[in-house]
C-alpha positions as protocol buffer text, in pm:
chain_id: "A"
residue {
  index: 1
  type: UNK
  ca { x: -137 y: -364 z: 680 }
}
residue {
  index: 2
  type: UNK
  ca { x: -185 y: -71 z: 915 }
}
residue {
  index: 3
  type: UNK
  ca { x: -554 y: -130 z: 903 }
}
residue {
  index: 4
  type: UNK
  ca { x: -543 y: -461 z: 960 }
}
residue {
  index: 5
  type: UNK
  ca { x: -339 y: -397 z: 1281 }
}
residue {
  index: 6
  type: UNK
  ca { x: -617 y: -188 z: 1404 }
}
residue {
  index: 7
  type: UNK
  ca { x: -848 y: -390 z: 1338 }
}
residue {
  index: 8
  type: UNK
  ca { x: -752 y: -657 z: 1506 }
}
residue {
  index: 9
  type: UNK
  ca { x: -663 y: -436 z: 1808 }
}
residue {
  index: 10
  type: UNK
  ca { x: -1023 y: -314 z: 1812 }
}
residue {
  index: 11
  type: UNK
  ca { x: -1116 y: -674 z: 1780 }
}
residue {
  index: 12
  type: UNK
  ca { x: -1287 y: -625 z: 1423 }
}
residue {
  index: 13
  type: UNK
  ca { x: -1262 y: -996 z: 1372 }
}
residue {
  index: 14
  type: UNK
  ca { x: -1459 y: -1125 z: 1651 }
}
residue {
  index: 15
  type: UNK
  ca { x: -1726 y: -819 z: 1598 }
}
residue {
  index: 16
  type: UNK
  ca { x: -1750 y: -950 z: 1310 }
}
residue {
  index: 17
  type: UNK
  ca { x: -1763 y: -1334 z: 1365 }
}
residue {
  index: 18
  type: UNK
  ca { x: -2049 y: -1239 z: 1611 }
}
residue {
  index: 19
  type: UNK
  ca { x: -2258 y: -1040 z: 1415 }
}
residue {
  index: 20
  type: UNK
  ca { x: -2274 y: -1275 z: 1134 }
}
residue {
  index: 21
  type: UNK
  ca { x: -2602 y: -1437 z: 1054 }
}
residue {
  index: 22
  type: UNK
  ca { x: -2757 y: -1760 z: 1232 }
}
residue {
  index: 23
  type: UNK
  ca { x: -2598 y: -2082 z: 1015 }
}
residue {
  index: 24
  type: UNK
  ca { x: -2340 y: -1823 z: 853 }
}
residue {
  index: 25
  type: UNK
  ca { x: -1973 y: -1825 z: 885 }
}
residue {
  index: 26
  type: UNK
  ca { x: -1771 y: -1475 z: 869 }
}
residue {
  index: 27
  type: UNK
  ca { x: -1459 y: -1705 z: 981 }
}
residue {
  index: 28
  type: UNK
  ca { x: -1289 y: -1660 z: 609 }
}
residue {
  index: 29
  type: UNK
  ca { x: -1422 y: -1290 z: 591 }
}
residue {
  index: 30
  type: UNK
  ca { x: -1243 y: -1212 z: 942 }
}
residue {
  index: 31
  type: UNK
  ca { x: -880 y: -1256 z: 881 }
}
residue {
  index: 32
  type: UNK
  ca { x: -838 y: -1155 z: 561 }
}
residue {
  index: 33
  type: UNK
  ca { x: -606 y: -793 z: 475 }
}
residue {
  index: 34
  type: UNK
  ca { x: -864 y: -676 z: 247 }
}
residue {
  index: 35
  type: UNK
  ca { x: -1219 y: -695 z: 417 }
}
residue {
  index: 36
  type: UNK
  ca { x: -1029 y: -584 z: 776 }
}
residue {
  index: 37
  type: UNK
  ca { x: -881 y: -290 z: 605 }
}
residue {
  index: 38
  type: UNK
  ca { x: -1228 y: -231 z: 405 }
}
residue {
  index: 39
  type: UNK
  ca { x: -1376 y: -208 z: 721 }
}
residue {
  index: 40
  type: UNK
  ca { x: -1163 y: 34 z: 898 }
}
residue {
  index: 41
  type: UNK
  ca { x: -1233 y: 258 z: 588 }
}
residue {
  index: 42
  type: UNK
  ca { x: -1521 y: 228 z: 655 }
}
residue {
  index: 43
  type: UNK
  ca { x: -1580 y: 299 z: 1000 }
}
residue {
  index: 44
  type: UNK
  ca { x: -1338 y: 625 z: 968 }
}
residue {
  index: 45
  type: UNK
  ca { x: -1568 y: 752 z: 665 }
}
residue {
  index: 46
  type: UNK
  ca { x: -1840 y: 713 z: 901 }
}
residue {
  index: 47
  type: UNK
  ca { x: -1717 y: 876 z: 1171 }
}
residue {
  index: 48
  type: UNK
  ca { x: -1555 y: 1156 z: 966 }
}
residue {
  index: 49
  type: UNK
  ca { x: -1975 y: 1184 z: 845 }
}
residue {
  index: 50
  type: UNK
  ca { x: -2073 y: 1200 z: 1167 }
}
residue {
  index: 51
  type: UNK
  ca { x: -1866 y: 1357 z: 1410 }
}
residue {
  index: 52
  type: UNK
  ca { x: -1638 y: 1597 z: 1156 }
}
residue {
  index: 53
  type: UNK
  ca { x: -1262 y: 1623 z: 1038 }
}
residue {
  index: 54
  type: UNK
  ca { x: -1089 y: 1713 z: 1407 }
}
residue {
  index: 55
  type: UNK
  ca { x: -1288 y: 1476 z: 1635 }
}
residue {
  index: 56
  type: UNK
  ca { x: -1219 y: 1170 z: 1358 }
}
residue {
  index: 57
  type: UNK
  ca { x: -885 y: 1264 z: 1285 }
}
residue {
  index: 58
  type: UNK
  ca { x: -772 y: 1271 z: 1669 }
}
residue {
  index: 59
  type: UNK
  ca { x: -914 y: 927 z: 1680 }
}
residue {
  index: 60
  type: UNK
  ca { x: -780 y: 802 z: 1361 }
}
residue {
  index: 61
  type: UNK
  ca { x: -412 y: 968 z: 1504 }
}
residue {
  index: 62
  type: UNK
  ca { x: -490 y: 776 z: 1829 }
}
residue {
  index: 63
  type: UNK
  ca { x: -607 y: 442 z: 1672 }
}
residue {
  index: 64
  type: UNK
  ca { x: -285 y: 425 z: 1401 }
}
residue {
  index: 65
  type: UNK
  ca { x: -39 y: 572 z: 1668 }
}
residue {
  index: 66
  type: UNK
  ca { x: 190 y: 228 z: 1644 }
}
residue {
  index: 67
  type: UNK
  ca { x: 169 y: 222 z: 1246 }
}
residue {
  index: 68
  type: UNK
  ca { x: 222 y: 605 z: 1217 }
}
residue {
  index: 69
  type: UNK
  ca { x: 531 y: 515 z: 1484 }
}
residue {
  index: 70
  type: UNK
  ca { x: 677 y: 278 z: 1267 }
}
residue {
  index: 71
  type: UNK
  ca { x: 662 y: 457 z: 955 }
}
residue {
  index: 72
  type: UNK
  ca { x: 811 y: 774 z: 1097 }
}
residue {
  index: 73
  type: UNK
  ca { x: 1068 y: 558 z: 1217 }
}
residue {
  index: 74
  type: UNK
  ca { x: 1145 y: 320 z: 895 }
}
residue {
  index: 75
  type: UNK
  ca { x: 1018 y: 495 z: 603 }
}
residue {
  index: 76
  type: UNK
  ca { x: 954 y: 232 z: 344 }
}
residue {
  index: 77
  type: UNK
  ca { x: 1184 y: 318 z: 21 }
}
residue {
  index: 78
  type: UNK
  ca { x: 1069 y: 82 z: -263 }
}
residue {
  index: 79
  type: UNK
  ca { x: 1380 y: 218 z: -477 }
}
residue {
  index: 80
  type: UNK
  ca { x: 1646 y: 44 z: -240 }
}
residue {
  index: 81
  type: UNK
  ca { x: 1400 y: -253 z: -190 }
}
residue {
  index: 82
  type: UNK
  ca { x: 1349 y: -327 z: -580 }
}
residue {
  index: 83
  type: UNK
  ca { x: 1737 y: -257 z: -605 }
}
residue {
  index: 84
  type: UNK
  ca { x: 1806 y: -518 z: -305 }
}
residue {
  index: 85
  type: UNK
  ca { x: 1586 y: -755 z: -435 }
}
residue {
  index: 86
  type: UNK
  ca { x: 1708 y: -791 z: -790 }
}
residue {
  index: 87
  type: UNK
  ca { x: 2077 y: -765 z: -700 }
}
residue {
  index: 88
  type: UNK
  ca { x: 2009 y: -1062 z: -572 }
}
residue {
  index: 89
  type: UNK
  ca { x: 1906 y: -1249 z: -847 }
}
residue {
  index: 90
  type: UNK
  ca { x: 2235 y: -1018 z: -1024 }
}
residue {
  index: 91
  type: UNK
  ca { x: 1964 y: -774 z: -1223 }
}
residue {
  index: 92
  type: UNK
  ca { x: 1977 y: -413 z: -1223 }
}
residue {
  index: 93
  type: UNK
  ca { x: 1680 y: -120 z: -1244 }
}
residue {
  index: 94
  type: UNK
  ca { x: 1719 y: 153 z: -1456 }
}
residue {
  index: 95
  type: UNK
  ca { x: 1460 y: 467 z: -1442 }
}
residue {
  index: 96
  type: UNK
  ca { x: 1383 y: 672 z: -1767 }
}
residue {
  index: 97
  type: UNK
  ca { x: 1165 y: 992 z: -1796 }
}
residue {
  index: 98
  type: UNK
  ca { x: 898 y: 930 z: -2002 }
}
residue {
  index: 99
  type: UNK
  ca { x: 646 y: 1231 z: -1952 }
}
residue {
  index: 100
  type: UNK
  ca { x: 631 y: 1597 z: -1810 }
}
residue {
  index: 101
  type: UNK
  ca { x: 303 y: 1765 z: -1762 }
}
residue {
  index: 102
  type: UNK
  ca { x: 234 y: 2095 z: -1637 }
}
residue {
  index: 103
  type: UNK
  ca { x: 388 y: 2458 z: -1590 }
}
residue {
  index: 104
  type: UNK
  ca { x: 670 y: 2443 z: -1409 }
}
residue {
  index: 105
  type: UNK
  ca { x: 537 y: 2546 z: -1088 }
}
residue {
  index: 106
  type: UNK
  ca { x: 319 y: 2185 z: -1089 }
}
residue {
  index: 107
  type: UNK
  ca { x: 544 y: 1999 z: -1281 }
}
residue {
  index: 108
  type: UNK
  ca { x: 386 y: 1603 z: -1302 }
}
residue {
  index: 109
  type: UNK
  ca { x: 656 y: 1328 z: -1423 }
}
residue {
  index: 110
  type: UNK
  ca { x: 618 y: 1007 z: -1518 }
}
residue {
  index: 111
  type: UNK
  ca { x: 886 y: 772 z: -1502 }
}
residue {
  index: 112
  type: UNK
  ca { x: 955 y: 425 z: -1627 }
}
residue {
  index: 113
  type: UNK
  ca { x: 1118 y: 135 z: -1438 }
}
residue {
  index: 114
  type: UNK
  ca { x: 1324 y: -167 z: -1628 }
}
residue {
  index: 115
  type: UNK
  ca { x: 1523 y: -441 z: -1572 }
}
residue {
  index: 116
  type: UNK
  ca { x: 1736 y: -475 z: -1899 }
}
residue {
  index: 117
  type: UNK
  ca { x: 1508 y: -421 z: -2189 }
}
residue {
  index: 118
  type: UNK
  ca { x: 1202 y: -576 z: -1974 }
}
residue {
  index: 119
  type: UNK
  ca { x: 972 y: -302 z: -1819 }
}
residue {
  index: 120
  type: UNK
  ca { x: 832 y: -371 z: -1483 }
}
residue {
  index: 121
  type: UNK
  ca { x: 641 y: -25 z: -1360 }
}
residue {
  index: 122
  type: UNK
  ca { x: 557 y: 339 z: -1406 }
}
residue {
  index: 123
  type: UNK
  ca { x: 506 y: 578 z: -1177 }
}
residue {
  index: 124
  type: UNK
  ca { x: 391 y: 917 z: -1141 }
}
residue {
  index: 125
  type: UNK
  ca { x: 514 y: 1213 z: -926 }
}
residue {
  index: 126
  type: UNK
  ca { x: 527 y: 1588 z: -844 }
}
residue {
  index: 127
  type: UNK
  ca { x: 933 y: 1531 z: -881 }
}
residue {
  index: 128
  type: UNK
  ca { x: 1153 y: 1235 z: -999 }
}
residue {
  index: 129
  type: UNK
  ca { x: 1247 y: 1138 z: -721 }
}
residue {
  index: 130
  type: UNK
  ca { x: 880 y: 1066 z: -593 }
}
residue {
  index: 131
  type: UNK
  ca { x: 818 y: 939 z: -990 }
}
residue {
  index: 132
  type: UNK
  ca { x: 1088 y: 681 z: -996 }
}
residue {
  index: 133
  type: UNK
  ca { x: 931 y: 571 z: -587 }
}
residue {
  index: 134
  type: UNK
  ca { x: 591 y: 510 z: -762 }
}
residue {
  index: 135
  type: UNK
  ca { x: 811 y: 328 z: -1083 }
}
residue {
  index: 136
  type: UNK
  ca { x: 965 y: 128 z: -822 }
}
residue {
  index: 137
  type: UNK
  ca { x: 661 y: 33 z: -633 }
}
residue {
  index: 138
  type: UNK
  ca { x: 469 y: -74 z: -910 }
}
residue {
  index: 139
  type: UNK
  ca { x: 768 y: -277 z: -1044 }
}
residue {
  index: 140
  type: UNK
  ca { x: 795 y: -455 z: -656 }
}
residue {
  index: 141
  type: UNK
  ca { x: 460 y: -573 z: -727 }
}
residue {
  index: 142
  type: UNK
  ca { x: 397 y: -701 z: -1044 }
}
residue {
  index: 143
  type: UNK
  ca { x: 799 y: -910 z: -928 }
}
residue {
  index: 144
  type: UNK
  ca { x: 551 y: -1056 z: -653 }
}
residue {
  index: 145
  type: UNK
  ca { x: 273 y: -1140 z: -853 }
}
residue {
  index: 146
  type: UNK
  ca { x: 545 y: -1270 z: -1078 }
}
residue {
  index: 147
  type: UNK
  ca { x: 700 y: -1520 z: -788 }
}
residue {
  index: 148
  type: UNK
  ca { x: 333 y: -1553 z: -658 }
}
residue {
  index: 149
  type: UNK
  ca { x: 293 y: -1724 z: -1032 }
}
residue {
  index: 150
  type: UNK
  ca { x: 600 y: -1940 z: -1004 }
}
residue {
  index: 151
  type: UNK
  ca { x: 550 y: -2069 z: -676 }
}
residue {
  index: 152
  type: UNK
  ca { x: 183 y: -2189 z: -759 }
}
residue {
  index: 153
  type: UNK
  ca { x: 301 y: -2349 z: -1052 }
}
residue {
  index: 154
  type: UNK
  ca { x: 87 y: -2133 z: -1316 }
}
């Protein structure tokens, strides 16, 4: 999403819609998450070729200075997200261990999310705590590719 933001506020879109072809249409390419985002990848790599870590970096700082903002300010924390969403169909998540690799100076966990006996993600993480964030994101979005499925009727 933060891509797409600055994309758009770099006016990616109608670059893009201009530099398209004679008789072709970027008008579907344009607005979608993925190619914006692809883009901006992109053009940062490019930059970071040419011009070098500090000049791309204080541009890339400048350019994501609203998304960096917002994250600072409301750090996204998929545990109480997954845990708000399925108390609300009366569900609960449950986080297991299932893996430790490493010395214990570079400890690597894996951990296991599940709703019941269903499991719904696994994540990976220098600690549990970041292990059981991973878990939890992967579990928030295989439940929206799950609704996605419902709601189109496959």
């Amino acid at each position: 999403m933060a891509c797409r933001g600055v994309a758009e506020r770099l006016e990616v879109p109608a670059r893009l819609a201009a530099a398209a072809p004679a008789g072709m249409t970027a008008d579907g390419l344009k607005d979608t998450e993925r190619v914006l985002a692809s883009i901006m990848e992109a053009v940062i790599g490019a930059c970071y070729l040419h011009n070098g870590y500090e000049r791309t970096a204080a541009a890339v700082v400048e350019a994501f200075g609203p998304e960096i903002t917002e994250a600072l300010d409301h750090p996204i924390d998929f545990k109480s997200t997954l845990q708000e969403r399925l108390a609300q169909r009366g569900e609960v998540i449950s986080y297991a261990v299932t893996a430790e690799e490493g010395p214990p100076h570079e400890r690597i966990f894996e951990v296991a999310a599940a709703v019941g006996e269903r499991p719904v993600g696994t994540g990976r993480g220098r600690s549990k705590k970041a292990a059981e964030q991973a878990a939890a994101r992967a579990a928030l979005t295989l439940l929206d590719v799950d609704a996605d499925v419902v709601e189109d009727g496959v």
